[in-house]
N, C-alpha and C positions, 0 to 999 in steps of 0.2 A: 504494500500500500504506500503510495508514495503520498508528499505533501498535497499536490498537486490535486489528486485522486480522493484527497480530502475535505475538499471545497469546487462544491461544483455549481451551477447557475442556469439555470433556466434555459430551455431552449425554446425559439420564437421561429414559428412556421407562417410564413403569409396564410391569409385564407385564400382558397380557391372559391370565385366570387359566386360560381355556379352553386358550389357546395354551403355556400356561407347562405343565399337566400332560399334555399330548398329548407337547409337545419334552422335556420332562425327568420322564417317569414317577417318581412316587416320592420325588419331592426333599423337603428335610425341612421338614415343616408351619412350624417355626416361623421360618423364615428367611426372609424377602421376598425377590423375584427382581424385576428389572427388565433393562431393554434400556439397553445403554450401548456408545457409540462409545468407540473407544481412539485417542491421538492421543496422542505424543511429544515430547518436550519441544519440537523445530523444526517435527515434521509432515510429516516422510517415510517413519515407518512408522504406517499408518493402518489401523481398523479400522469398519465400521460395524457397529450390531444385534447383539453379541455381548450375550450371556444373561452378568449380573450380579447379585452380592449383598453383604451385608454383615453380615458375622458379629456378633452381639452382643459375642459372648466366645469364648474359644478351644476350647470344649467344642463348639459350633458348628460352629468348623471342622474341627474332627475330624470333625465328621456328612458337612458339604461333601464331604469329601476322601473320605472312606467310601464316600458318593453316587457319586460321581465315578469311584472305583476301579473299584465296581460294574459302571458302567454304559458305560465306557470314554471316560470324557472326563477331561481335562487340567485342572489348576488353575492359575493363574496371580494372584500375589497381587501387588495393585495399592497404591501408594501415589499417589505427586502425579505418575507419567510424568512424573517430571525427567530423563531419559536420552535419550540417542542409539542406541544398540546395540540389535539385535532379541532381549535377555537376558526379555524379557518377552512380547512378540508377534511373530511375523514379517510382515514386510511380505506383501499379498495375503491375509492369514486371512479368511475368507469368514464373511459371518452366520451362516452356518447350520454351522461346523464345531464340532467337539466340546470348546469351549473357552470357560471359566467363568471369569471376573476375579471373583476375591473382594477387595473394599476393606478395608483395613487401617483406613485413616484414618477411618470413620465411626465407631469405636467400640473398638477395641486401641490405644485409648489412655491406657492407666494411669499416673500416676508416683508413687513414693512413695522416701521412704529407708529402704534393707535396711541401712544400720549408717551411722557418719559419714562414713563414704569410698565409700559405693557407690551408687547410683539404680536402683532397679526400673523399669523401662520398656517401653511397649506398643509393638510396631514399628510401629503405626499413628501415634504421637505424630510430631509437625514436630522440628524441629533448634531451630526457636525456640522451641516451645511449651519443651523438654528445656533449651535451653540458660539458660530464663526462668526455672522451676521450679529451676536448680541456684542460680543466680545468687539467689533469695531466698533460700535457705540457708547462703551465702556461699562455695558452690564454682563450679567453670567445665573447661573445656579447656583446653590449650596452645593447640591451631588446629582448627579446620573449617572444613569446607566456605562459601564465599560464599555460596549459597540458602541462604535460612531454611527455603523450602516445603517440602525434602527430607526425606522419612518416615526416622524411625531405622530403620525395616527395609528401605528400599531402599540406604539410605546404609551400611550395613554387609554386605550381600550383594557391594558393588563394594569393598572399603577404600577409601570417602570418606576426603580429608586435604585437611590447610590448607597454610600453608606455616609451617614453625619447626623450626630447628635449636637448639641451644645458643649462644648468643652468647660472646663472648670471656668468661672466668673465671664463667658464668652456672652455677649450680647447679641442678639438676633438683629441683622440688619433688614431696614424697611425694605418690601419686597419678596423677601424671603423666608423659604419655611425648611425643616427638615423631614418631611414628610414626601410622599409620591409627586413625580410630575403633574398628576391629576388634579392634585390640590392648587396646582397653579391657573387652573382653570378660571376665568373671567366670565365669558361667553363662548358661544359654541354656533357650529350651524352645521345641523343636519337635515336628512332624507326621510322625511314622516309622513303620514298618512292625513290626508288632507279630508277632513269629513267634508268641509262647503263643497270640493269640489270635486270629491270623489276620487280622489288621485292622489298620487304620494308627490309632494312641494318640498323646496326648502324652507327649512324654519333658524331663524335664529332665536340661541334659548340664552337668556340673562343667566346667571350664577342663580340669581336670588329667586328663581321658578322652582317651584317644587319640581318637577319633570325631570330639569337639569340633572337632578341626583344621579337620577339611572342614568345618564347619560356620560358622567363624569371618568366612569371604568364601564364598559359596556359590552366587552368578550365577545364581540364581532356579532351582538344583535343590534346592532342600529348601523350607519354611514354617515361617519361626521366629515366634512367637507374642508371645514377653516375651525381656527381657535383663536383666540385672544386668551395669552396669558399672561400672569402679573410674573414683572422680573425685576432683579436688584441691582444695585452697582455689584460689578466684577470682583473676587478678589483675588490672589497670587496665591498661591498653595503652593507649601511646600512637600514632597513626598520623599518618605526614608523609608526606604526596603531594609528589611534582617533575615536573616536564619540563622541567629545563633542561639536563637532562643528556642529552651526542647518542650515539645508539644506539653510534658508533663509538669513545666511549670507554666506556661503560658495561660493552659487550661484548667489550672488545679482550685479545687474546691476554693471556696472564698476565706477570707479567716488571715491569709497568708500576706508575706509583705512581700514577695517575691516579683519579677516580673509578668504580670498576668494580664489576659486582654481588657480587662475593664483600669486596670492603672493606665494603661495607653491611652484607654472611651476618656476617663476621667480628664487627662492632660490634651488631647487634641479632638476630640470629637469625631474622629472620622479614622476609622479602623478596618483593615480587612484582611480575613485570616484567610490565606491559601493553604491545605495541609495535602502534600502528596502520599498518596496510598501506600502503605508499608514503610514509611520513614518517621523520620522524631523531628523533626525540626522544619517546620511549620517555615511558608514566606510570607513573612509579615511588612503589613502596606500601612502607613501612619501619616497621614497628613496633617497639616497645620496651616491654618490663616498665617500669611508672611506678607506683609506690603513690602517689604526689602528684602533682597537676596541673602541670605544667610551666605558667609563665608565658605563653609566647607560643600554647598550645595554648585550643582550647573542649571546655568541658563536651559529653559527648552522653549523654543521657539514654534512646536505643531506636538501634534499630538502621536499617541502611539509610539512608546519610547523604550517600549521593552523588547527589540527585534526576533531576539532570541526565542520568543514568545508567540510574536504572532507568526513568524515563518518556523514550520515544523523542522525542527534539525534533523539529516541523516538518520543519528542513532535512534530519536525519537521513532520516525516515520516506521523505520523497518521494525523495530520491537513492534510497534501497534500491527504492522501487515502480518507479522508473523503469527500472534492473537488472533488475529482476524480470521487468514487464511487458513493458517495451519490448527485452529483449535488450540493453538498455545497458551493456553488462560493462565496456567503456571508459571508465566513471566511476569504477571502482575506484580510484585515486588520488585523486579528489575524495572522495570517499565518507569516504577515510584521511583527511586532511587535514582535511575537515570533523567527524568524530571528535574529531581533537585538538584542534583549535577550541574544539568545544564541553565537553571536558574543559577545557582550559588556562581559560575565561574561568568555567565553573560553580565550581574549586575555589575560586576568585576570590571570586566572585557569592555562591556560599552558605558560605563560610567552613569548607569544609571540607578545607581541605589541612592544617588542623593539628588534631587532634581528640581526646580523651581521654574516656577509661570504662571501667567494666567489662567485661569481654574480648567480652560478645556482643556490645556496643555498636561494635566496630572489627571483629570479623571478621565478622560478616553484614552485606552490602551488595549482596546482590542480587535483584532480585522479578521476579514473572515478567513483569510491562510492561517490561522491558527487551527488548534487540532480541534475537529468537531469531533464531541462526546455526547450523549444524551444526560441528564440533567433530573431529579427531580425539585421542590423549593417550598419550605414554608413559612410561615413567618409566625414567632411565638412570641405574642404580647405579653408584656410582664413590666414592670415597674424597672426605673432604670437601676436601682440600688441590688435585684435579681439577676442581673445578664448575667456576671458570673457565673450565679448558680444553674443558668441556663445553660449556658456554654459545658462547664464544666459536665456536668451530667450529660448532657448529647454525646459529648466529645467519649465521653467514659461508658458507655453505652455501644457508641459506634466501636469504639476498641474491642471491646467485649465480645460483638458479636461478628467481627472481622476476623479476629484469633478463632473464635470458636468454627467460624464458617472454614478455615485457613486449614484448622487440622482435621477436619472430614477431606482433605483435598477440592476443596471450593475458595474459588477465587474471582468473587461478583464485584470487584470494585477497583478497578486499575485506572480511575483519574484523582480528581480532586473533593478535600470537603472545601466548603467555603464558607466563610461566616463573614455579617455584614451587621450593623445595626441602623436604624431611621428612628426618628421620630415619627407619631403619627401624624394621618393627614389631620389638622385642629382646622378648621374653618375660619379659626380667626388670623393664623398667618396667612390668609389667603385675603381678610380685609372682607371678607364676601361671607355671608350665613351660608352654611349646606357644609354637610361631609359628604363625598360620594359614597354611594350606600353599598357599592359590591367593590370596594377596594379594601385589599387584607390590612390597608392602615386605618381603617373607620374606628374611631373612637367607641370605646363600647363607655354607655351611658352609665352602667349600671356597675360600673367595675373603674371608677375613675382615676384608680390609682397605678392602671395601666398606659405607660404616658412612652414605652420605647416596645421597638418590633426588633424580634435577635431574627435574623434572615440565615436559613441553613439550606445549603444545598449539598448535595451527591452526586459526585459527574463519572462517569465510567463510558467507555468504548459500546455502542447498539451492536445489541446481539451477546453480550455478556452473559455466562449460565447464570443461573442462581441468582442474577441480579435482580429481576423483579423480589423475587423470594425477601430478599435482602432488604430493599428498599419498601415494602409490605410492614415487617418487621419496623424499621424505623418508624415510619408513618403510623405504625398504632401505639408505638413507643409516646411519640407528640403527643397522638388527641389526647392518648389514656393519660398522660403525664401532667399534659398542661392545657387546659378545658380553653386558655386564650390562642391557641394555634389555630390557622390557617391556612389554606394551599395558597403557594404564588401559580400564578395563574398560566403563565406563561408554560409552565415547566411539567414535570410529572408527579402524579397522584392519585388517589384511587386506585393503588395497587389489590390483585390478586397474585396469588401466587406464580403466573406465568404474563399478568402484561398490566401496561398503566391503564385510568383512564375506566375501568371497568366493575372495581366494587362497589355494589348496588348501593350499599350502604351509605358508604361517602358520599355516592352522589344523591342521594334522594332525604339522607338526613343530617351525618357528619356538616357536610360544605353549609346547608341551611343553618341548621343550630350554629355555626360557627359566626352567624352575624347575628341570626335570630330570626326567629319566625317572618315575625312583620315585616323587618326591613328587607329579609329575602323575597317576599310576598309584595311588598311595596313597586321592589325592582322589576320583579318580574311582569305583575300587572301595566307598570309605564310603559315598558318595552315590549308587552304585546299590543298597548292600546297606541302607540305609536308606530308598530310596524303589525298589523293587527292577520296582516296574512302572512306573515313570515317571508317574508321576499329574505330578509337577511338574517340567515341561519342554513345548518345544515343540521344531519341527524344527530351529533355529538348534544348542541344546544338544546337540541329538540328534549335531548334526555337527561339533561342539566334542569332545566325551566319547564319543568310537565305542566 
């Protein structure tokens, strides 16, 4: 398996114009149609031949979605397929099913500023293109997302977030929250069902509309078009990479005066733990607000500054094809090991473990030649003064059940864990009333002393044995553990023993109780009275939102 062979992209067929008005009577003249495969961020849910287009502009997609309604086919709006979850196609969709990817990104990509603190923006624009365009006007985020590639409208259908809390006496600048991109939300305008007129319209929906809620995080049943979000001045971050710190003090029970991840959360607010499978020594990512260059740090001038990282090395590539190919699952410890290899000697090599810039320059660092793994992610609210004890216990869990899985000759786990922490989304750093009701950062009312989200993920190589098994295991570990966890949306959950995405349970009561009754019931009734024939959804949703 080479790097190469690891990052692959979409292939794009003209339509045959014969074949185009026989299969889709009637579609609208001025929109070009083509044939394009769908392929996911890792390449486990796969699509060949499906009928695609690309809206100019959003009066367009109102035609699409019109067409669509008509004629009983499904819309499904595409950005970069940076996700793992079937929230956009399901695995098995056949060419010929009734199902239209409309691209964001060839052209709803606007940006401009609606006052000094807010950006208009096309859900088609990148995270870097947005993050580019703020940064020359002298604003930015708290945190995002690592991929630049990520479209703003896929990234705020899931609550994308970075990691950043408040650091010790840190004040929150106007503008800014540490909670999901979602919460930066203003106004919105989407594709709705238009009762006066019978037909689905654009609407734009104020923050302060009750409606807007569902609309905030919206898991690919709605089509939002443009955003207005609130943004802040820029700041300079600085980032210091480690690995000298061994995963069992990093992560050890709280109590200790050692170095551990919440002394880090405590002095910079913005922490994130890489841990490679089978090794002790965790790479540790520590940013800090700097308006001045620190001394022992380097200038970076763009982003993505870990090369090493995003371009798969040699040794990497071939272990993973050897895995792959040959059923070599017993290299997972080498695999680890040689990861951190080649971390430990690249932060080295390219001078990147001590680094400074303006904030896009330290928090995007990741492209899509980097090595695709599948992913699951959840987010366990808890009080900030608990992370420790959150961490510590997952981390001591996951140990547990890696060793024990290890000496049955099982080996479900040859990438990464990663841990991240947010605050949640508070409606009031947004300056605007509403939390969005289906993002894993919604404040629970009833539990207020839950005020940070510890973000855990599990990355391993698709097609790993025993890794659903694995990953099952984890995930009843959470809910059973801690009644405030969440799936992140994007990634995997609802494990059975053999695949994500499919325990009845989780999905029909786990994921609801996990915000609550009503406000699951709240969302879902918007988002079917707004799109009341389901133009946008497939069967996955269907069986999320019964």
């Amino acid at each position: 398996m080479s790097a190469a062979a690891l990052a692959a992209v979409p292939v794009l067929l003209p339509a045959d114009p014969a074949a185009a008005a026989e299969e889709l009577p009637g579609f609208p003249a001025g929109v070009g149609l083509y044939r394009s495969a769908y392929r996911n961020w890792v390449g486990e849910i796969t699509a060949d031949g499906l009928w695609a287009c690309a809206p100019t502009d959003a009066d367009q997609v109102v035609e699409v979605v019109n067409w669509a309604w008509r004629h009983g086919w499904r819309v499904r709006a595409r950005g970069s397929s940076h996700g793992w979850s079937p929230l956009t196609i399901t695995e098995g969709t056949a060419s010929d099913a009734p199902v239209l990817l409309v691209d964001t990104a060839s052209h709803l990509t606007g940006l401009s500023m609606d006052s000094a603190s807010a950006v208009r923006a096309g859900t088609g624009v990148t995270l870097e293109a947005l993050l580019t365009y703020l940064e020359g006007h002298g604003l930015g985020v708290t945190a995002a997302p690592a991929p630049g590639d990520l479209t703003l409208g896929g990234a705020l259908a899931i609550d994308a977030h970075g990691t950043a809390v408040p650091a010790a006496g840190e004040q929150r600048l106007p503008g800014q929250t540490y909670g999901s991109l979602s919460n930066r939300i203003l106004s919105l305008t989407a594709v709705v069902w238009d009762e006066g007129s019978g037909a689905y319209a654009l609407r734009e929906f104020d923050r302060t509309e009750a409606d807007s809620a569902a609309l905030l995080t919206h898991l690919g049943r709605a089509f939002v078009t443009e955003v207005v979000l609130r943004v802040g001045a820029n700041s300079n971050l600085r980032c210091v990479s480690r690995v000298d710190i061994p995963a069992a003090e990093l992560f050890a029970a709280p109590g200790g005066d050692g170095r551990t991840f919440a002394s880090f959360l405590e002095e910079s607010g913005r922490v994130e733990a890489i841990w490679f499978a089978y090794t002790e020594f965790p790479w540790l990512k520590v940013w800090s607000v700097a308006p001045t260059r620190p001394l022992t740090s380097r200038r970076v001038t763009s982003p993505y500054n870990y090369p090493f990282s995003d371009n798969v090395p040699a040794l990497v590539a071939d272990l993973a094809g050897r895995m792959v190919s040959d059923a070599a699952w017993y290299l997972a410890p080498v695999l680890g090991n040689a990861q951190l290899d080649v971390a430990t000697v690249g932060l080295t090599a390219t001078l990147s473990a001590d680094i400074w810039g303006p904030s896009k320059n330290t928090l995007l660092y990741i492209r899509p030649t980097t090595l695709r793994v599948t992913a699951n992610g959840y987010a366990v609210l808890t009080s900030r003064d608990q992370v420790q004890q959150v961490v510590s216990e997952f981390t001591d869990f996951y140990r547990e059940r890696l060793a024990a899985y290890t000496a049955r000759g099982r080996f479900p786990v040859n990438g990464t864990v990663e841990i991240r922490v947010t605050g949640l989304d508070d409606p009031d750093e947004a300056g605007v009333a509403g939390a969005p009701l289906l993002s894993a950062l919604r404040p629970d009312a009833a539990r207020p002393e839950r005020d940070t989200a510890v973000w855990l993920d599990i990355l391993t190589l698709p097609g790993t044995p025993y890794a659903e098994a694995f990953l099952r295991e984890i995930e009843q570990f959470l809910f059973e553990g801690y009644d405030g966890t969440r799936v992140e949306w994007s990634k995997g959950w609802a494990y059975t023993d053999d695949a994500a995405w499919e325990d009845e349970e989780v999905l029909g009561t786990t994921i609801p109780g996990s915000f609550g009754e009503a406000v699951w019931g709240q969302a879902s009734g918007v988002l079917d009275r707004l799109d009341p024939h389901r133009v946008f959804g497939n069967a996955f949703l269907d069986r999320l939102f019964r």
